[in-house]
C-alpha positions in Angstrom: 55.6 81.7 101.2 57.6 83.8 98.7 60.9 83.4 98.0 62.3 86.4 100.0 64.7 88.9 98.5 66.3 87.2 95.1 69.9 89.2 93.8 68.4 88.1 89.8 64.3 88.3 90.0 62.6 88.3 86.8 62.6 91.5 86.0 66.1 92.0 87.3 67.3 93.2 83.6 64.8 95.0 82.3 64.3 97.2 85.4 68.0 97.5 86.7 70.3 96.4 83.9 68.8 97.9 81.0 67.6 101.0 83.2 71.4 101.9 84.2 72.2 101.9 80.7 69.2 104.3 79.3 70.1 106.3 82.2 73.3 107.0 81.3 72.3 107.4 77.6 69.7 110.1 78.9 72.2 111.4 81.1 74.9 112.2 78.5 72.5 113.3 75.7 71.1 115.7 78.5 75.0 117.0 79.2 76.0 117.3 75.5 72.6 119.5 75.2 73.4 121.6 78.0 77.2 121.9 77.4 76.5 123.0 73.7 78.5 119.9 72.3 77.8 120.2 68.2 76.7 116.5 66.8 76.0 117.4 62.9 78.5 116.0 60.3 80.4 118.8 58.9 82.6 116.8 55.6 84.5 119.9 55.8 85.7 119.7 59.4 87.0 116.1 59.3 87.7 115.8 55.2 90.0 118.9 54.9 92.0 117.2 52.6 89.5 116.5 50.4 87.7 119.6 49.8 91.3 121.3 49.2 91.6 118.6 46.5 88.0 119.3 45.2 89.3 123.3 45.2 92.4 122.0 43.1 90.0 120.2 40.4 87.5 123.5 40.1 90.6 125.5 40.1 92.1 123.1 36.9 95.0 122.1 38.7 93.7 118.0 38.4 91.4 117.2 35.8 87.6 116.3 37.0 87.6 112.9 35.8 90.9 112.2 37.3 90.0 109.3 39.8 90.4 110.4 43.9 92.4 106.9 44.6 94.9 108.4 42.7 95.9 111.1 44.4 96.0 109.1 48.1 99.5 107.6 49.1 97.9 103.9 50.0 95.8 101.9 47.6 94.7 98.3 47.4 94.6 95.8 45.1 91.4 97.0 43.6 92.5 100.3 43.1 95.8 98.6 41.7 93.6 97.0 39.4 92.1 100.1 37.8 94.9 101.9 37.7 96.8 99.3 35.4 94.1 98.9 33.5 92.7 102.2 32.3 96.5 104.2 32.7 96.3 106.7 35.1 99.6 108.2 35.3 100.5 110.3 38.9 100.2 114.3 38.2 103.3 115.8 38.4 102.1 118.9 39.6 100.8 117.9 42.6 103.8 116.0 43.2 106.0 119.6 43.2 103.4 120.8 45.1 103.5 119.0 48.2 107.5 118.8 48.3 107.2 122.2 48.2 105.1 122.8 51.5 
């Protein structure tokens, strides 16, 4: 006659697991709209660095075809690679440049 009241019923996870979860999905989405919270990609808010070195290369300060791996302080092996095997030498400008600031 039934199996009373089961804790795990068949549809225990699609109606009460997986409906806490899309609740709280809806829920934040619905606070970030309502707050104002801005979710486009903006390269120039998180890659600052990088758009000042892009300035540098249309200003002539580092040659266009100079490579970008170049001017970071960490490269890999790969990068290692390339830059033994087609000689890029560091720019001494931007060497002064940044002891200077």
């Amino acid at each position: 006659m039934g199996g009373g009241i089961r804790l795990l019923h068949n549809s225990y996870f699609t109606r009460y697991f997986f409906g806490t979860i899309a609740f709280w999905q809806i829920a934040n989405f619905t606070a970030e709209q309502w707050i104002g919270i801005n979710r486009t990609k903006d390269p120039d808010l998180k890659w600052k660095w990088w758009a000042d070195i892009m300035d540098q290369k249309r200003a002539g300060l580092i040659p266009m075809n100079y490579p970008g791996f170049m001017l970071a302080q960490y490269r890999n092996e790969q990068e290692e690679f390339y830059k033994e095997k087609y000689n890029y030498e560091p720019l001494p400008n931007l060497v002064a440049e940044e002891e200077e600031e």
